[in-house]
KOLKE-831924 format. One line per 8 residues: number of its first residue (from 1); their letters; for each residue x, y, z of C-alpha. Coordinates in steps of 0.5 Angstrom, whole numbers, plus 500, padded with zeros to 3 digits. Each point is the difference from the previous one (the first is absolute). Layout:
REM KOLKE-831924
NUM	a	X:Y:Z; ...
REM end
This chain:
REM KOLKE-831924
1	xxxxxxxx	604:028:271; 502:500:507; 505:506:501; 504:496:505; 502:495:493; 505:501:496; 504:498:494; 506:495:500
9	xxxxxxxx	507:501:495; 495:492:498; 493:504:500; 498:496:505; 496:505:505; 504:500:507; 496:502:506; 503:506:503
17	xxxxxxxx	498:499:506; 503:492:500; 504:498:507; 507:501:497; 506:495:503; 503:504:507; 495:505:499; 496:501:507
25	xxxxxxxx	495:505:498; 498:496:494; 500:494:503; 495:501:506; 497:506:494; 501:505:505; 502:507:496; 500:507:503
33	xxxxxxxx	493:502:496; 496:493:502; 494:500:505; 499:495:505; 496:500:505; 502:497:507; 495:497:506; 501:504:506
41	xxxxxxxx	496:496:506; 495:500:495; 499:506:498; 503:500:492; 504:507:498; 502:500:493; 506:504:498; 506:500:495
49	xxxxxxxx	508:497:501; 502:506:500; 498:503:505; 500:494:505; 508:502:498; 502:507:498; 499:504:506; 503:494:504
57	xxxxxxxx	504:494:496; 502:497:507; 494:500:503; 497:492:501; 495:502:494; 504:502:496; 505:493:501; 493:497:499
65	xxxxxxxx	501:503:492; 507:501:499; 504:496:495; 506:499:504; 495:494:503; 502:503:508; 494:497:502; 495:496:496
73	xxxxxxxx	492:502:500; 495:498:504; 494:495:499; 495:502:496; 492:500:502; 495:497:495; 499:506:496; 508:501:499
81	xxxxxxxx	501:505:505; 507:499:505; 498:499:507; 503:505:505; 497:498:507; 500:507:503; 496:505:502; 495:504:494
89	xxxxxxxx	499:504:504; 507:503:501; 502:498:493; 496:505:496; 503:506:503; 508:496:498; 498:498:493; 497:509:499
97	xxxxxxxx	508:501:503; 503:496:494; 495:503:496; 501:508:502; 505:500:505; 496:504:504; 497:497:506; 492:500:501
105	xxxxxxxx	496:497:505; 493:500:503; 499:502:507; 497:494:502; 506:497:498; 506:498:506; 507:503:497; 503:496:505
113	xxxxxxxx	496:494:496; 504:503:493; 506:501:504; 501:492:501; 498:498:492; 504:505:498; 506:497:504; 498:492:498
121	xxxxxxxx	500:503:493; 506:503:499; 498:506:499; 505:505:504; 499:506:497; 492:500:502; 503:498:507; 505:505:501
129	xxxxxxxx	493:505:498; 496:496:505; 504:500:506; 502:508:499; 492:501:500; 499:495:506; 506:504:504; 497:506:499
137	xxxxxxxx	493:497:503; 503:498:506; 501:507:502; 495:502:504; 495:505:498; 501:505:505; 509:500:499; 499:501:493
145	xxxxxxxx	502:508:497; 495:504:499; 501:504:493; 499:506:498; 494:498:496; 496:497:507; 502:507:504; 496:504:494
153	xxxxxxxx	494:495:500; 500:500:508; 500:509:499; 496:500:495; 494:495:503; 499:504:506; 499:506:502; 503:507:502
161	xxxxxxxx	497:501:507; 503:493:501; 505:497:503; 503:495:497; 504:494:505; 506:499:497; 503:497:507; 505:494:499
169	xxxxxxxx	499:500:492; 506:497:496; 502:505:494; 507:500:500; 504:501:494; 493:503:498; 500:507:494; 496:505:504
177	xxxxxxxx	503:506:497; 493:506:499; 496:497:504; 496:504:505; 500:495:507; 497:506:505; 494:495:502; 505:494:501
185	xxxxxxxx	501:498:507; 506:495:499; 503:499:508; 502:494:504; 504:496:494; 498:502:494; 506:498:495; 502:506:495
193	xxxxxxxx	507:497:500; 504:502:493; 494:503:497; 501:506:495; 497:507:502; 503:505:496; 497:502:492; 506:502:495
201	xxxxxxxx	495:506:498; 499:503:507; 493:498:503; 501:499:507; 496:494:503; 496:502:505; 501:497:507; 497:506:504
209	xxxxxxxx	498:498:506; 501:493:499; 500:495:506; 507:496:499; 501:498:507; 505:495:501; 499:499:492; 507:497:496
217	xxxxxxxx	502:505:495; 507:497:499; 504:502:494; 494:503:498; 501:505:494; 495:506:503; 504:506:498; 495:506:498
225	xxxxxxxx	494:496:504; 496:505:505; 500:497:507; 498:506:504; 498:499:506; 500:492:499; 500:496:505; 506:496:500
233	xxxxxxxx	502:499:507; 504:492:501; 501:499:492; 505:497:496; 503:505:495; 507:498:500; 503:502:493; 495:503:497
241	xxxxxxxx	500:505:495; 497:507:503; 503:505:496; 496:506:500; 494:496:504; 495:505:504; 501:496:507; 496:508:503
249	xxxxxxxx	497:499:507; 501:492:498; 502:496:507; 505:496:499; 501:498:507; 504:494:501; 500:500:492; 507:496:497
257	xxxxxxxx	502:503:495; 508:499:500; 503:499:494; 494:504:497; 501:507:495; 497:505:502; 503:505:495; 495:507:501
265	xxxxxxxx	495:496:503; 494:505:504; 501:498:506; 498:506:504; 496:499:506; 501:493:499; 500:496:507; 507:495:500
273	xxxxxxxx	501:499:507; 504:493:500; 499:499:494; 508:496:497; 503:505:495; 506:496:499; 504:498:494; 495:506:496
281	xxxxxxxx	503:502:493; 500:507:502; 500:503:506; 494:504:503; 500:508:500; 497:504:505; 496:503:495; 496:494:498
289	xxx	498:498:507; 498:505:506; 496:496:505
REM end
């Protein structure tokens, strides 16, 4: 016996599927768990009501099947699939959304294309994703932070008797605590801006040597890091966290590091002609700098 019959108080059997009056989803047949199968510009998708409705019940899909009758189902091709005059090749990645929540595409697919579909459809929880991930690609390649993982990759990648060109590279904010940059050269405009030198455990980072030359360290937290005998003649260390930071032998002419704390920072022998030593958190002692 069909499952969807049953027995009236009379004994009359009733479908339980039957329109009931004032019942659109019985009317047009559409409950939650009934597949269909929709004709997206010639390609046939088949899904279930419930998930063209339950990730987004105001989308125009949903609307389509929803019982308020907001807005009516389209034409249907000869084999019962709803036409839809859009493009199948930017509606697959949409119906996988309503099915996952998670966005794929292949990489022969323009997200832009998905962006507009998804904008046509209604579906606004995919365009916010979609427009954060475009705003991101647009910044160029060369203006995104590096993060710690690219600097580990790029030390271990090359070798020790090396140098490696670091000029102009963005890492601001980057966490660079431990890490040994002996063969880095990172002078004429290498952003280090914010980025946070120090391990709570005591290791130093090792920056011995290094080419810092008019480099930007402002803000940065370097306390503890080896600088000796760094070059760091025109850099922006405004602010900057050096307690207890080796700056030995460091030149540091011309050097801004106003407002920087420099607490039981070694800098002995270190050159700091013109260098700005206004606003420190703690002043100088003749101890710490003898040249």
């Amino acid at each position: 016996m069909n499952s969807n019959l049953k027995k009236s108080s009379s004994g009359a059997r009733i479908d339980e599927t039957a329109p009931e009056a004032g019942n659109l989803v019985a009317a047009n047949g559409f409950a939650p768990n009934r597949w269909v199968k929709l004709n997206v510009g010639g390609q046939i998708y088949a899904t279930t009501i419930d998930t063209l409705v339950g990730r987004e019940p105001d989308s125009m899909l949903a609307r389509m099947f929803l019982q308020d009758g907001s807005m009516m189902p389209s034409e249907r091709d000869e084999q019962g699939a709803f036409l839809i005059d859009r493009s199948p090749r930017y509606f697959e990645p949409i119906i996988n959304y309503l099915r996952h929540g998670q966005f794929v595409c292949d990489s022969n697919i323009s997200v832009m294309g998905v962006l507009e579909e998804a904008r046509f459809f209604g579906i606004f929880s995919l365009v916010t994703h979609l427009e954060e991930r475009l705003g991101q690609q647009e910044t160029p390649l060369g203006d995104r932070p590096l993060t710690r993982n690219d600097v580990i990759k790029a030390i271990i990648q090359t070798s020790v008797i090396t140098e490696l060109r670091f000029q102009g590279v963005n890492l601001s904010g980057a966490d660079l605590r431990k890490l040994d940059f002996r063969n880095i050269n990172f002078k004429e405009g290498a952003n280090l801006r914010g980025c946070n030198f120090e391990d709570p455990t005591g290791v130093r980072t090792n920056l011995e040597g290094v080419n810092l030359k008019g480099a930007c360290l402002e803000s940065s937290n370097m306390a503890g890091v080896n600088l000796r005998v760094a070059n760091l003649k025109n850099a922006n260390m405004k602010n900057c966290n050096l307690r207890a930071a080796v700056l030995a032998g460091a030149d540091l002419e011309k050097c801004n590091l106003s407002g920087s704390d420099l607490q039981e920072a070694n800098l002995r022998g270190a050159n700091l002609k013109d260098a700005e030593l206004t606003l420190m958190v703690t002043p100088l002692h003749m101890s710490q700098a003898i040249r």
